[in-house]
N, C-alpha and C positions, 0 to 999 in steps of 0.2 A: 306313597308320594315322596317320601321323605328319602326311601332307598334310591330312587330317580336323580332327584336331585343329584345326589352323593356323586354316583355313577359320572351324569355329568359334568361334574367339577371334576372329579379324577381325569376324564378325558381332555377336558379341555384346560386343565394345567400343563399337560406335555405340548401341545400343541401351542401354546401359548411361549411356553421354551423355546420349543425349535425356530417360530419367528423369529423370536428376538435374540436367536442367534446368529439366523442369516439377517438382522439389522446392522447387527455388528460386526458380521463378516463385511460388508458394502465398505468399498475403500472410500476415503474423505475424498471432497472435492483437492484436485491438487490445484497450489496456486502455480502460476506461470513466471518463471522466473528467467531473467534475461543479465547475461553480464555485461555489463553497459563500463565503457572506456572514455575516461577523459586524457588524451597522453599517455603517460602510465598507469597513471590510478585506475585502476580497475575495480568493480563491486558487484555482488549478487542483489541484483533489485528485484521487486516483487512486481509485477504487471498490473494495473487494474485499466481497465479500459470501461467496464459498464458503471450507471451513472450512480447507482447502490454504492460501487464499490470504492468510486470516486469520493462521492460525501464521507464517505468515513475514515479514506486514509491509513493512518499514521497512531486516531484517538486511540485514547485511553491505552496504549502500550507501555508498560512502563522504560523499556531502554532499546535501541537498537545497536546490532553488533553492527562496528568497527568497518566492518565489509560488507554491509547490508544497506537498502537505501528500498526506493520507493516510484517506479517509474512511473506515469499518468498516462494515458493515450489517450486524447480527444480527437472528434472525427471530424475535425476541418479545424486549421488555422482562427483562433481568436486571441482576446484579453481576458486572459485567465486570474484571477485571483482566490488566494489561497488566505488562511486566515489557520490560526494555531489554538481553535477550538477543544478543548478537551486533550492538550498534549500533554507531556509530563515529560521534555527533556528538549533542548533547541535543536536548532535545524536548519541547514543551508537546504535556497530552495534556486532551482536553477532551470532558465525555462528557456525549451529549444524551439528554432522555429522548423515548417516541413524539412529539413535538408538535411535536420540534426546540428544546425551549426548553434553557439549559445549566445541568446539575444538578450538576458538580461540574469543576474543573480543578487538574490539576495541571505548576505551573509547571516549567520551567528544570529537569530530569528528565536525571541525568548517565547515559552508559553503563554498564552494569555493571562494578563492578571486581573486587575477589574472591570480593564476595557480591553475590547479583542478587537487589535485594526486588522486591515483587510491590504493584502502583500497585491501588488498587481505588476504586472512587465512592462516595461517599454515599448516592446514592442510587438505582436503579433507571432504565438506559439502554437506547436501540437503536441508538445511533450513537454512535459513538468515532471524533472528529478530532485527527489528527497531525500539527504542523506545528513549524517548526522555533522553539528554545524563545526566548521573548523578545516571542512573537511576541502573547500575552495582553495582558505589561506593556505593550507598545507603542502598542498599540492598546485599553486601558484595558478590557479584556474581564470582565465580571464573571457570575457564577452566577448564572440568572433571564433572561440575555440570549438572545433568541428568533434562531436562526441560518437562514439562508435557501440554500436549494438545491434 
């Protein structure tokens, strides 16, 4: 009984390999990435459009590069608000309506400290971009500015 055993374990160790090589052959889900233009400024945002990927954003990253940002896609025009749950570094949040044109921003946006308020628009959007904050002032970004992506 005990030679059996053995037998079996030797076989089913290579086979147990080879899975879990073609596991790790299997390419990562890729994220969707859109270069989105305000004027000049130009950036590599990351796309999240499902409502999983929506809730989590931005959390618990600790820095984003410089030309990196964060696009939203919701599927119909609303009042979106965003809150700086779980961040670790501020954030210009900039919210576009259907057309792409920008109908409200909100600057230089710190992490939450002991209370976490809740950022909302003026006005009625389908895209919320995130990018790191400064990033308005810099580039003299104003509400009514039609963004390209």
């Amino acid at each position: 009984m005990k030679q059996i055993a053995k037998k079996s374990l030797y076989l089913a160790i290579p086979i147990f390999l080879i899975r879990l090589s073609l596991l790790a052959a299997e390419p990562l889900p890729k994220k969707d990435i859109a270069t989105v233009c305000i004027k000049d400024a130009c950036i590599q945002a990351e796309v999240v459009s499902a409502s999983a990927e929506r809730e989590k954003g931005l959390m618990f990253r600790e820095s984003l590069a410089v030309d990196r940002g964060m696009l939203f896609i919701f599927e119909e025009e609303g009042l979106y608000s965003f809150w700086m749950k779980n961040m670790r570094f501020p954030l210009d949040i900039i919210w576009l309506d259907l057309n792409k044109k920008i109908v409200d921003i909100k600057e230089n946006v710190p992490p939450c400290g002991e209370s976490c308020e809740t950022l909302s628009p003026e006005n009625k959007a389908k895209y919320v971009l995130e990018v790191n904050a400064g990033f308005a002032g810099r580039n003299k970004i104003k509400v009514g500015e039609v963004v390209r992506f």
